[in-house]
C-alpha positions as CSV (number, residue, x, y, z in Angstrom):
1,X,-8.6,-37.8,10.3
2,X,-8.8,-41.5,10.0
3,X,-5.2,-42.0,11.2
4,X,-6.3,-40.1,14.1
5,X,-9.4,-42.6,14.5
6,X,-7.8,-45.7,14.1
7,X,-6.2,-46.2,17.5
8,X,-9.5,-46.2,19.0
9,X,-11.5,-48.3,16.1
10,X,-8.9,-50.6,14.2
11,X,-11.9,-51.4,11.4
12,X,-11.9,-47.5,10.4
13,X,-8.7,-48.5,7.6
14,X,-11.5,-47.8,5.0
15,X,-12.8,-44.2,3.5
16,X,-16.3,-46.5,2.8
17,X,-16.7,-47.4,7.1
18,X,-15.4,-44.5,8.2
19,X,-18.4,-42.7,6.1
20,X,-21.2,-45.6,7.4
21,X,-19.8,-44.7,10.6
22,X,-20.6,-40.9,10.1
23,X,-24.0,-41.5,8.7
24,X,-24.9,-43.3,12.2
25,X,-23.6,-40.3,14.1
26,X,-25.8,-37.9,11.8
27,X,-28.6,-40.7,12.7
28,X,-29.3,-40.9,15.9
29,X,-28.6,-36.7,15.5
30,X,-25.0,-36.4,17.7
31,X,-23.6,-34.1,15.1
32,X,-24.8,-32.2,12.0
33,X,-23.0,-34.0,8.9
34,X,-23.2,-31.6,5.6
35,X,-22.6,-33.4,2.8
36,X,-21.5,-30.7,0.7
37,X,-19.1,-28.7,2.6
38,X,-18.1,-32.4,3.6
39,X,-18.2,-31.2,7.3
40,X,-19.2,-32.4,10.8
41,X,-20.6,-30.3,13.8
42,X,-20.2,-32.2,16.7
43,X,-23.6,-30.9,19.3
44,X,-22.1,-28.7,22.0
45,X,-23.4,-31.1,24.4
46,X,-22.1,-34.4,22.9
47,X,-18.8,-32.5,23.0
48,X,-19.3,-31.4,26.8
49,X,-20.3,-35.0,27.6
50,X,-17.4,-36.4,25.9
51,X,-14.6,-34.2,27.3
52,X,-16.1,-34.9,30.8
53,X,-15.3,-38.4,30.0
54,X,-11.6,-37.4,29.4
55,X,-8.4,-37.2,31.8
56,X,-6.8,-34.0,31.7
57,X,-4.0,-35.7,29.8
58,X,-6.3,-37.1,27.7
59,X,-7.9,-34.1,26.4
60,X,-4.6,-32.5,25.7
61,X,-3.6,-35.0,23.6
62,X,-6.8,-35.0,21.9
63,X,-6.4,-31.3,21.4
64,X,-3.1,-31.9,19.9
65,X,-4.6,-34.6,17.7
66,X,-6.8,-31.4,16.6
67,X,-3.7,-29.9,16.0
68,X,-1.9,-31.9,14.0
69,X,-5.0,-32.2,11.7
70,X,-5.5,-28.6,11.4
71,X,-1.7,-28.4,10.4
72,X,-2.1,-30.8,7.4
73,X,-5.0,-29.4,6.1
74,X,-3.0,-26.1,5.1
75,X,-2.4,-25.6,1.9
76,X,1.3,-25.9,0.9
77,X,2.8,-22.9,0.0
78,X,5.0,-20.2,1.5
79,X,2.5,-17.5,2.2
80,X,-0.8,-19.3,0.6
81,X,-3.1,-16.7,2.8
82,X,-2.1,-14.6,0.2
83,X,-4.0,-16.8,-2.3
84,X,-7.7,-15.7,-3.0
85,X,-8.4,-19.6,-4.0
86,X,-6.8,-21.0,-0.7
87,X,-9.1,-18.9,1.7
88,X,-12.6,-21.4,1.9
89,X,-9.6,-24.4,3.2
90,X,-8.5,-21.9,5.7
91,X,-12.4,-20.9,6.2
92,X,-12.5,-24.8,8.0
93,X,-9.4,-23.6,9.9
94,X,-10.4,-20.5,11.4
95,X,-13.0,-21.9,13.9
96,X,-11.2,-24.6,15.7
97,X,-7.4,-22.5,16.3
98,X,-9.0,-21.0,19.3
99,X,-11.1,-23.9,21.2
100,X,-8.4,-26.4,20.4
101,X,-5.5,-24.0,22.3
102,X,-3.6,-23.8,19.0
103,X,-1.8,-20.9,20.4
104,X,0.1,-22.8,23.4
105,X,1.0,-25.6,20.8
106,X,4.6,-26.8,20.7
107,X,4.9,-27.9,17.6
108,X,5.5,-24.7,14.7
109,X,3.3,-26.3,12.0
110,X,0.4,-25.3,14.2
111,X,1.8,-21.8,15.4
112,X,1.7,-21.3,11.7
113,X,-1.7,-21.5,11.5
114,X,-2.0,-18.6,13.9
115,X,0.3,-16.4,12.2
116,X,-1.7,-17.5,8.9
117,X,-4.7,-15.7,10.9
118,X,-3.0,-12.6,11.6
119,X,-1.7,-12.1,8.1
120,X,-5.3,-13.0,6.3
121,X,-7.2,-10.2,8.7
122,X,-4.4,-7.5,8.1
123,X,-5.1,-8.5,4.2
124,X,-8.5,-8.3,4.8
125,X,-7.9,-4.8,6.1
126,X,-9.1,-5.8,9.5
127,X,-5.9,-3.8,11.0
128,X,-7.5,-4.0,14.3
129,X,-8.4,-7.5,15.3
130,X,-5.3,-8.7,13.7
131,X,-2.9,-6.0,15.9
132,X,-5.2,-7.2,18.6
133,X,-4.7,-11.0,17.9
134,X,-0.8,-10.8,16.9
135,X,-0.4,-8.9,20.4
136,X,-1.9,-11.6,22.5
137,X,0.5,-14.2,20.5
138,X,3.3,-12.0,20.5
139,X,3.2,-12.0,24.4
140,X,2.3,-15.7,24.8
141,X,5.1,-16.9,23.2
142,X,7.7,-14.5,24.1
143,X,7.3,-16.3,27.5
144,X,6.7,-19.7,25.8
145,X,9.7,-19.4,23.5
146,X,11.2,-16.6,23.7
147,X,13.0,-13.8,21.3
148,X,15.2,-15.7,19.7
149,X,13.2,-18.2,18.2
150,X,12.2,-18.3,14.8
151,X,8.4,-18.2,14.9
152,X,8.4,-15.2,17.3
153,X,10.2,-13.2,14.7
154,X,8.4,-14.1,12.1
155,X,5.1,-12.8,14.0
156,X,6.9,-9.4,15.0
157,X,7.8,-8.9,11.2
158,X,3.6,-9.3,11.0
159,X,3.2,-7.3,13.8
160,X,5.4,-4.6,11.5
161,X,3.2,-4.6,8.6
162,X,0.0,-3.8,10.7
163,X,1.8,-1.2,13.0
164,X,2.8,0.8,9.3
165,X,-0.8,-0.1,7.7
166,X,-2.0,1.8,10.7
167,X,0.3,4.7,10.1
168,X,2.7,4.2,13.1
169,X,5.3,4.4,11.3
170,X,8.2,4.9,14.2
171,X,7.2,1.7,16.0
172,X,7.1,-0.3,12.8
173,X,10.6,1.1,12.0
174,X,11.6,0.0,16.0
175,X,10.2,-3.2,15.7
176,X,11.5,-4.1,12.5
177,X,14.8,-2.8,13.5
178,X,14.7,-5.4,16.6
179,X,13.5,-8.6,14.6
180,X,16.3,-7.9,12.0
181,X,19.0,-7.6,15.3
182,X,17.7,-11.0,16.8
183,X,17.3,-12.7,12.7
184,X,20.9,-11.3,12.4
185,X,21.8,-13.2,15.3
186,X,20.1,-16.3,15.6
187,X,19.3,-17.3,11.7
188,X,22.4,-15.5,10.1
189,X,22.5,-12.4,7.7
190,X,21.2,-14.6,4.3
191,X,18.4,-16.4,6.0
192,X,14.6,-15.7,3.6
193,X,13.1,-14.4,6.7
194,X,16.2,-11.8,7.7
195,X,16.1,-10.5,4.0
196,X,12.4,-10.3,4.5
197,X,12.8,-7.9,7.4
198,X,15.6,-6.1,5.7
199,X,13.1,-4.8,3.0
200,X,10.6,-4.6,5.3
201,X,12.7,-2.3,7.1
202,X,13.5,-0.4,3.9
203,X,10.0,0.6,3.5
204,X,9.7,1.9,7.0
205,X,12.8,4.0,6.6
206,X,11.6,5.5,2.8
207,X,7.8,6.1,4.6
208,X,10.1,8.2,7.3
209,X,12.5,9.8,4.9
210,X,15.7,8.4,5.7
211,X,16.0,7.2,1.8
212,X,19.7,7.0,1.5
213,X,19.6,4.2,3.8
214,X,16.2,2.6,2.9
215,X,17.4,2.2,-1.0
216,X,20.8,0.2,0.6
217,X,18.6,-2.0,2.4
218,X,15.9,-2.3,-0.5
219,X,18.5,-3.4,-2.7
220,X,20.5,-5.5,0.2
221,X,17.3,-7.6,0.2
222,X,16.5,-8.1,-3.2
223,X,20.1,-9.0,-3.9
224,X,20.4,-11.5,-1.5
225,X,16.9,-13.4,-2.3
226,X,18.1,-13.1,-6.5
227,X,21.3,-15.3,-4.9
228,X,18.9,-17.6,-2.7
229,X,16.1,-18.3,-5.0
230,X,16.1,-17.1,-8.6
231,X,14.6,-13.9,-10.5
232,X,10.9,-14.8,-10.8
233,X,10.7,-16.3,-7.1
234,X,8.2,-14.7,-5.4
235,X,10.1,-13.6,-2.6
236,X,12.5,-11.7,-5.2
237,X,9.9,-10.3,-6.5
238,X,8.7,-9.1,-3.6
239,X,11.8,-7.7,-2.7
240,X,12.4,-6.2,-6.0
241,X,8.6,-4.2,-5.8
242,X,9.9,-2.9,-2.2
243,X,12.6,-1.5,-4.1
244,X,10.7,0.0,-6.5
245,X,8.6,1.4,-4.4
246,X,12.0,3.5,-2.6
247,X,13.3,4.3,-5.9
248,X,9.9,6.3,-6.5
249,X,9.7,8.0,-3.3
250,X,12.9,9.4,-4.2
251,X,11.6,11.0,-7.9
252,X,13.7,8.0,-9.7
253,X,10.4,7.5,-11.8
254,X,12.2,5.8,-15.2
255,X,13.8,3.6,-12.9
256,X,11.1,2.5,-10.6
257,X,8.8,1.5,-14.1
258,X,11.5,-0.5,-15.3
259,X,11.5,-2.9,-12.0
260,X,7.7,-2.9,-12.0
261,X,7.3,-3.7,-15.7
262,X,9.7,-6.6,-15.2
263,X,7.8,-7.1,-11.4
264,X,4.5,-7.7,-13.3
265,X,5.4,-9.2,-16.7
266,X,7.0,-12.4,-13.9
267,X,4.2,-12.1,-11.9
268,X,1.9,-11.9,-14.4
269,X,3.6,-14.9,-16.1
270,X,4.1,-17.1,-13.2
271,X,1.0,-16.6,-11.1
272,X,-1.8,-15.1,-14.0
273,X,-3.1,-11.7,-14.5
274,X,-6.0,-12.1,-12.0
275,X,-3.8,-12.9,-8.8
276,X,-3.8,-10.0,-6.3
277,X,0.5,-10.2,-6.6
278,X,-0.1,-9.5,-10.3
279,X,-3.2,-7.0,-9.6
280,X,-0.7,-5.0,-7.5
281,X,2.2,-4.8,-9.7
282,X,0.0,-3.8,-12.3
283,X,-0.9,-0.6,-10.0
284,X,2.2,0.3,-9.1
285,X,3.0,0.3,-12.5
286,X,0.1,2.3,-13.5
287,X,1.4,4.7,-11.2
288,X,5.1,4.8,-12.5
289,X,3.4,5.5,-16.0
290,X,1.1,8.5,-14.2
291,X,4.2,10.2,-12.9
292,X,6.0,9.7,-16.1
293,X,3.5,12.0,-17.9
294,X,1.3,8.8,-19.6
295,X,-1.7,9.2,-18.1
296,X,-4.0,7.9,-20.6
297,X,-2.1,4.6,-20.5
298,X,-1.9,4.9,-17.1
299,X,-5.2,5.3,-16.6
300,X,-6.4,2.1,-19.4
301,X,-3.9,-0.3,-17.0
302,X,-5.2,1.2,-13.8
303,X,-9.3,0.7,-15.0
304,X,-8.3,-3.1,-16.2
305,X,-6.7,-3.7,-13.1
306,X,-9.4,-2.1,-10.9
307,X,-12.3,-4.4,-12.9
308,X,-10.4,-7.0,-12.2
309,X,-9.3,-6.6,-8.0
310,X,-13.5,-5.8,-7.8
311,X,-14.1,-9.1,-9.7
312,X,-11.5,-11.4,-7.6
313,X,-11.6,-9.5,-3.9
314,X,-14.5,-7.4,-4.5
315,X,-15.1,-3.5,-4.0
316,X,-14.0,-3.0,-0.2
317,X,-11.0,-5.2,0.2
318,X,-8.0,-2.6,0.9
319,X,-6.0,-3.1,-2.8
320,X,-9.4,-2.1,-4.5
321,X,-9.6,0.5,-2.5
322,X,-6.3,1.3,-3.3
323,X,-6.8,1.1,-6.9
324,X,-9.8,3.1,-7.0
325,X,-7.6,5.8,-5.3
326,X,-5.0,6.1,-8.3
327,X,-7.4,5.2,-10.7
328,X,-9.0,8.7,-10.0
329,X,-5.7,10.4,-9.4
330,X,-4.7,9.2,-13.1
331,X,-8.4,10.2,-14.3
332,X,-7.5,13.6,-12.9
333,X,-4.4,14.0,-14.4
334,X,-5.3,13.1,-18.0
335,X,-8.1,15.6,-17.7
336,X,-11.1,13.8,-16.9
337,X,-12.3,15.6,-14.0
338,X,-15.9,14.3,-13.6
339,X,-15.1,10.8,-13.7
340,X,-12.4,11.0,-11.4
341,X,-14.3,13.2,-8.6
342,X,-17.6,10.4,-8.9
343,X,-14.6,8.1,-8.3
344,X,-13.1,9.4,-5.4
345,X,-16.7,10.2,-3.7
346,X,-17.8,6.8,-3.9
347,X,-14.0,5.6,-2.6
348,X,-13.8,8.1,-0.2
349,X,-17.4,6.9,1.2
350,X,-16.5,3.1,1.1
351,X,-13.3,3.8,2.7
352,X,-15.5,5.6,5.9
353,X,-18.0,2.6,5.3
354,X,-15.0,0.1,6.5
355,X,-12.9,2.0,9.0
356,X,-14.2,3.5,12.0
357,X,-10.9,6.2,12.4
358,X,-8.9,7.3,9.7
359,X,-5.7,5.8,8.7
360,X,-3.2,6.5,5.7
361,X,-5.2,5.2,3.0
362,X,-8.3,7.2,4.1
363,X,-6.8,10.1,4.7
364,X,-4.7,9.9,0.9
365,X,-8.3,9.9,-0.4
366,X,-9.5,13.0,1.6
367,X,-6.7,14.7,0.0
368,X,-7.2,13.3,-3.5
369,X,-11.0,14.7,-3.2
370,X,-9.5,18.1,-2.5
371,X,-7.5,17.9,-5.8
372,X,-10.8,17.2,-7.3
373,X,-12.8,19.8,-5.9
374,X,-9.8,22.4,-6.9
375,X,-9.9,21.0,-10.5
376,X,-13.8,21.7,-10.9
377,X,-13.3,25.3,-9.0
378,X,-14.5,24.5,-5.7
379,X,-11.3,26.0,-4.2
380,X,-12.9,26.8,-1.0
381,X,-14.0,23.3,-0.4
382,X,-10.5,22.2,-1.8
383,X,-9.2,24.8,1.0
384,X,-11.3,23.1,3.7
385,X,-11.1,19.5,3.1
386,X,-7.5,20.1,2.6
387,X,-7.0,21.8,6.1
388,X,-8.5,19.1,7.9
389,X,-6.1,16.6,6.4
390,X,-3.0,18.4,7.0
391,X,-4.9,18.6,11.4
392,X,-5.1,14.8,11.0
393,X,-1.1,14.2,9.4
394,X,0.0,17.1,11.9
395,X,-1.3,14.4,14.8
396,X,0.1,11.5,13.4
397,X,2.9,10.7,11.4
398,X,4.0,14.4,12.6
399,X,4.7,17.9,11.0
400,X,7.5,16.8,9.3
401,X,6.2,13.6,7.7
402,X,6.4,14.1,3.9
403,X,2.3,13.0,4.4
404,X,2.2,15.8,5.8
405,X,4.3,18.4,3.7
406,X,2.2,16.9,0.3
407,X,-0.9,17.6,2.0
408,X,0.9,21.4,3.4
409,X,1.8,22.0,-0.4
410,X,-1.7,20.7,-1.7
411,X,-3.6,23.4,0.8
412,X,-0.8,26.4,0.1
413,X,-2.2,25.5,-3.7
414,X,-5.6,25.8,-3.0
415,X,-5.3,29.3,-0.5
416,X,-3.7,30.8,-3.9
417,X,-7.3,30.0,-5.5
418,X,-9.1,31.4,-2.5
419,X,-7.5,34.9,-2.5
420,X,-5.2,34.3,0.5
421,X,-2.4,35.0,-1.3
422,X,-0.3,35.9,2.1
423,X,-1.2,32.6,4.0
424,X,-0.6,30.7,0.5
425,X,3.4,31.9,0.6
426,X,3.7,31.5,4.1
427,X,2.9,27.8,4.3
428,X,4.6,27.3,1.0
429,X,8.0,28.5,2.3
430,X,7.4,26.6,5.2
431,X,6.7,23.5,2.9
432,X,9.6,24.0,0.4
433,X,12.3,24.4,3.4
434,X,11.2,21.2,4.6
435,X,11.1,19.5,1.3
436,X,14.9,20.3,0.9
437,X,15.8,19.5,4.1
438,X,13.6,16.0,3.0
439,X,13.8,15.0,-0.5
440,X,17.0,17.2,-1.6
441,X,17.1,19.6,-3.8
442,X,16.5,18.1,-7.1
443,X,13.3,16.2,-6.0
444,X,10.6,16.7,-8.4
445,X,8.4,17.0,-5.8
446,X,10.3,19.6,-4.1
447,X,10.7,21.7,-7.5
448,X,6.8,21.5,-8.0
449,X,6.8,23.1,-4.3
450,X,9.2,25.7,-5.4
451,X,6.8,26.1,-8.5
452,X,3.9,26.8,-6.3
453,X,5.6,29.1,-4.4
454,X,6.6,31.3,-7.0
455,X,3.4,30.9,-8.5
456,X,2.1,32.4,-4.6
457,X,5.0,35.4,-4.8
458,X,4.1,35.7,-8.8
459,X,0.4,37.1,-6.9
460,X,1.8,39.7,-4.5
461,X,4.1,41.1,-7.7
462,X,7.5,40.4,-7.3
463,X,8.5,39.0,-10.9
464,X,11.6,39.5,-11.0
465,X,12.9,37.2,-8.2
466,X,9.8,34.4,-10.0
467,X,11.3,34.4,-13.9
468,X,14.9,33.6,-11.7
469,X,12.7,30.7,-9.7
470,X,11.6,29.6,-13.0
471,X,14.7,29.7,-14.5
472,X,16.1,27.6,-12.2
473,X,13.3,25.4,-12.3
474,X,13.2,24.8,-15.6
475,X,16.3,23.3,-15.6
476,X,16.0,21.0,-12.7
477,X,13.1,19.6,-14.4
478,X,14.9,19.0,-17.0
479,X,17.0,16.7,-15.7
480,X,14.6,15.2,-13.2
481,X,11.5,14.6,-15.5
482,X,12.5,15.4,-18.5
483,X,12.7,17.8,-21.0
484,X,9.5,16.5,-22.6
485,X,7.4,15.6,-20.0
486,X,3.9,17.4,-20.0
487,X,4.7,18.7,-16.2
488,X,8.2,20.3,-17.1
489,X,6.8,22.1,-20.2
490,X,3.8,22.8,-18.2
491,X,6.1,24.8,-15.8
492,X,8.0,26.6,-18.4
493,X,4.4,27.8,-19.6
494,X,4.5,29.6,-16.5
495,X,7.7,31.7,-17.2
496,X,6.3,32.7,-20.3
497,X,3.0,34.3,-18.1
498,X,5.8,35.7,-15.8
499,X,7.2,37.5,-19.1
500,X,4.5,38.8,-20.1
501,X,3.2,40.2,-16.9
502,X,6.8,41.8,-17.0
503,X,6.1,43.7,-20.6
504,X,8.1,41.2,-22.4
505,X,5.7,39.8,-24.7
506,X,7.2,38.6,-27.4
507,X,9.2,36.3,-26.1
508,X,6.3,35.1,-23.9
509,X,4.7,34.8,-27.3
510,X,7.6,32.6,-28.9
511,X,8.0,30.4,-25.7
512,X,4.2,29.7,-25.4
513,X,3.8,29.0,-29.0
514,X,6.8,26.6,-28.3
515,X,5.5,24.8,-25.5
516,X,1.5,24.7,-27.0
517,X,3.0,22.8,-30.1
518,X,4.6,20.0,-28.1
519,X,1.7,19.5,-25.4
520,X,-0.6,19.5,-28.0
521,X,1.0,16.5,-29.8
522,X,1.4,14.6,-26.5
523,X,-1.4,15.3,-24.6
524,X,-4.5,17.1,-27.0
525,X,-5.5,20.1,-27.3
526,X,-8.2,19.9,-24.9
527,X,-6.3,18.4,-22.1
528,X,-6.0,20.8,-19.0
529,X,-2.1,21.6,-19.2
530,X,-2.9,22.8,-23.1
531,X,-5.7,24.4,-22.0
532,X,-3.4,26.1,-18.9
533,X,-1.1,27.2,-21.7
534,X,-3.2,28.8,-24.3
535,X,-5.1,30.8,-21.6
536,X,-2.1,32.0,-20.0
537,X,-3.2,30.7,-16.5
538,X,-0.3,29.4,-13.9
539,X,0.1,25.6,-13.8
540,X,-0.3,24.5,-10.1
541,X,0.8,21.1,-8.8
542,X,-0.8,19.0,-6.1
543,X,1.2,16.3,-4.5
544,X,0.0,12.6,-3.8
545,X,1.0,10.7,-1.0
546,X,3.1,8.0,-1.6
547,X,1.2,4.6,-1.7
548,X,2.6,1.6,0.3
C-alpha cells in the first residue's frame, strides 16, 4: 500500500508516517482504523466525495491500484483456498473484488482472485452462489478473452466441479470434455492444467459408467503430473486419489487402498494430519478398508478423522458431512447399529439444515438411513425412505445411473423384508440386467445384486435354479473379494440355508459349521454376519453410492 501512496505524498517512504498519517484520518473520524485486524474503512461518504473528485481515467487507475494490491496480498501457493489457515487473508479479499471491477481486470493475477472466490464457496459447499458467480465470469470473459485463453479454461474446469457437486453429471462430462479440446490445443497435451482436466474428466466418465475409458484417463493424468512434478507433489497426488477413486468404482478394492495408503501416508507427511488433503485421504481410505471387510479399523480411522474435519472445518462444511456419512456406513457394517442410525439422523438433518434441494450427498444419506432402519427391523420405513430416493435418482442422474440401480437394489432388499416378495424380484431382475450391462459381470456389486435376487426367488421356492446362483456366486466372489472376506463367506452361508430348505442337511450342517468358524475368528461372534449364520437367516446386501 505505501508504494501505491507514494506518488501522491513522497514523505510516506516510512511504515512510522504512514501510521501518524492514519491516526489523523481515524482523528478527525474519515475512516474507521481497527488496530487489531490492522484495517481501514474508508466512510461511504468520504469515498463518494473523493471519487467525485476523480477523472474517469483517474478512478480506473485507482481501481487498478486496488487491484494490484489485492493481487499481492494472496497467499502464494497453487490452490491456497484450499488451505483452512489462508482463508481470514482472503476474508480482507473478499469485500473489495466486486466494488473495485476485479472482474473486467486485464491483468491474470487479479482474475485469479475471482476464480479463488468461486473455488472457496464451492468448498464451502455453497454450490449455488459459486455456479452463479462462475457463470457471470465465465460469460464476461469469454467476450473479454475469449476460449482459448488460459484463465477462461481454468474457470470452466471450476465450473466442472460444481456442475458434478450438483449432480449434473452429463454437463460436467461436456464441459470438461471442451476445456480439455481447447487445453489440448492452446497449452499442449502435458501442460499441469490439461492433466488437471484429464482426471477431472476421468471422474465424470467413472460417475457415468464409461470406466474403461475413465481408468485410461485417471492414469493418463497421474502419469504425466509423476513426469512433471515428483511423487508427493500435490498435484500427483491429487491425480493419483482420482485414480483411486476409478479403480474402486470398478470393485478393484486391494488396489484402490494401496494408492490411498500411499495418498495419505505423503499427504499426511508433507502437509500434517489435520489438513483437509490429509483428512480426505484418510476417508477414502477408511472406505477402501470398509469394503475390504475391516470394518472395525475402518471405522477407528474414519472416527479420528471425523473428530478431526469437525475440529479444523467444523460440523457442516461438506467433507464432515461426508465423513459422518461413511463413518455410519462403517458403524453399520461392523455391527453397531445404534450408533450408526443416531449418526446418520443427526447427518441426515444437518445436511437438510444446509441445502435447500437435495443433491448427491443428501440423497446418499437418505439411502444410508434406509440401511439403518432395515438393520433395526423397520423394513417398512426402509421400504419408504428407500422408494423416495430411487423417485429423486430416477429424475436426475436418470434410470440407469448406477445412483440409481444401488438405490433400485437397496429397495428390492427391503420389499423382500416387507412380504412383497413379487415386487422384490421384479425390480431386482431389472437391477441385476442393468448392473451387467454397467459394471460387468464380475462386479462385486453386481454379484451382491445377483445374491439378492436369489435371495427374492429363494422366497417364492424355486431352489434349485438359487443353490446354481449360489454356486456361481460363490465363485465369483472368490476371486473378486476374496475367499476370506466376511461378505463372500457371508454369501456361501446362504447356500447352506438353500440346502437345507432342499432336505440336504447335512451338508448344510458341514458348510455352516465351516463358514461360523472363520467369521467368528474375524469378525466375533456377536457381529451380525455370525449372527446371520448361526440363525440360518439369508445375508442381504445393500449398496452405497459411490462417494466423489
Amino acid at each position: 500500500m505505501i508504494e501505491a501512496l507514494k506518488p501522491y505524498d513522497s514523505s510516506l517512504q516510512e511504515k512510522l508516517v504512514l501510521g501518524r498519517v492514519i491516526r489523523e484520518i481515524g482523528r478527525f473520524a474519515l475512516a474507521k482504523v481497527d488496530q487489531v485486524s490492522n484495517s481501514i474503512q474508508v466512510h461511504r461518504l468520504v469515498q463518494a466525495v473523493i471519487k467525485a473528485q476523480l477523472t474517469e481515467e483517474e478512478q480506473r487507475e485507482a481501481r487498478h491500484v486496488v487491484h494490484r494490491i489485492l493481487a499481492g496480498a494472496r497467499p502464494d501457493d497453487d490452490e491456497p483456498i484450499d488451505n483452512p489457515e489462508t482463508w481470514p487473508r482472503f476474508a480482507t479479499i473478499w469485500p473489495h473484488l466486486g466494488p473495485s471491477d476485479a472482474r473486467h481486470c486485464k491483468e491474470p493475477e487479479t482474475r485469479r482472485l475471482l476464480i479463488d472466490r468461486v473455488r472457496y464457496l464451492w468448498k464451502r459447499g455453497d454450490v449455488r452462489t459459486a455456479g452463479s458467480l462462475g457463470e457471470e465470469l465465465r460469460q464476461t470473459w469469454l467476450e473479454m478473452l475469449g476460449e482459448r485463453d488460459l484463465q477462461y479454461l481454468y474457470l470452466c474446469f471450476h465450473l466442472s466441479n460444481i456442475l458434478r457437486t450438483r449432480g449434473r453429471y452429463v454437463e460436467a462430462k461436456e464441459l470438461d470434455e471442451f476445456t480439455l479440446r481447447r487445453q489440448r490445443e492452446v497449452l499442449g497435451a502435458e501442460h499441469p492444467h490439461t492433466y488437471m482436466t484429464t482426471s477431472s474428466l476421468a471422474i465424470d466418465l467413472g460417475l457415468l459408467g464409461d470406466y474403461g475409458r475413465a481408468i485410461e484417463l485417471a492414469t493418463e493424468a497421474h502419469d504425466g503430473f509423476s513426469q512433471i512434478f515428483h511423487d508427493s507433489h500435490p498435484r500427483t497426488l491429487a491425480a493419483a486419489n482420482n485414480l483411486a477413486l476409478n479403480l474402486r468404482s470398478i470393485g478393484q478394492y486391494a488396489r484402490a487402498r494401496e494408492i490411498d495408503q500411499d495418498v495419505y501416508d505423503r499427504r499426511t507427511e508433507v502437509l500434517g494430519a489435520k489438513h483437509p488433503y490429509s483428512l480426505s485421504s484418510a476417508m477414502n481410505l477408511a472406505r477402501d478398508l470398509r469394503e475390504v471387510g475391516r470394518y472395525e479399523d475402518s471405522v477407528g480411522l474414519l472416527s479420528r478423522t471425523y473428530e478431526s474435519f469437525k475440529e479444523t472445518l467444523g460440523r457442516t462444511y461438506p467433507t464432515t458431512l461426508s465423513a459422518a456419512k461413511s463413518l455410519a456406513v462403517s458403524l453399520r457394517r461392523a455391527g453397531r447399529f445404534e450408533d450408526a442410525h443416531r449418526l446418520t439422523v443427526a447427518t441426515r438433518a444437518r445436511y437438510r439444515a444446509k441445502y435447500t434441494s437435495a443433491n448427491p450427498d443428501s440423497l446418499a444419506c437418505d439411502l444410508n438411513l434406509a440401511a439403518d432402519l432395515f438393520a433395526a427391523g423397520e423394513a417398512v420405513q426402509a421400504r419408504d425412505t428407500a422408494q423416495e430416493v430411487v423417485d429423486q435418482y430416477m429424475k436426475v442422474p436418470g434410470e440407469k445411473h448406477p445412483y440409481t440401480l444401488a438405490a433400485q437394489n437397496n429397495l428390492g432388499v427391503y420389499l423382500s423384508g416387507t412380504g412383497e416378495a413379487e415386487r422384490s424380484e421384479k425390480i431386482l431382475t431389472l437391477v441385476v440386467a442393468s448392473m451387467r450391462e454397467r459394471f460387468g459381470r464380475e462386479h462385486p456389486n453386481t454379484l451382491f445384486c445377483v445374491m439378492n435376487l436369489a435371495n427374492a426367488t429363494a422366497d417364492r421356492g424355486d431352489l434349485p435354479l438359487v443353490l446354481e446362483t449360489e454356486q456361481r456366486l460363490a465363485t465369483q466372489l472368490r476371486v473378486a473379494l476374496g475367499a476370506h472376506h466376511p461378505e463372500t463367506l457371508a454369501m456361501i452361508s446362504n447356500m447352506a440355508v438353500t440346502l437345507d430348505a432342499m432336505g440336504r442337511e447335512e451338508e448344510a450342517v458341514q458348510l455352516r459349521a465351516e463358514l461360523l468358524g472363520e467369521l467368528s475368528r474375524q469378525l466375533g461372534d456377536e457381529h451380525p454376519l455370525t449372527q446371520i449364520a448361526r440363525d440360518e437367516r439369508r445375508f442381504r446386501r445393500e449398496l452405497e453410492p459411490l462417494a466423489v
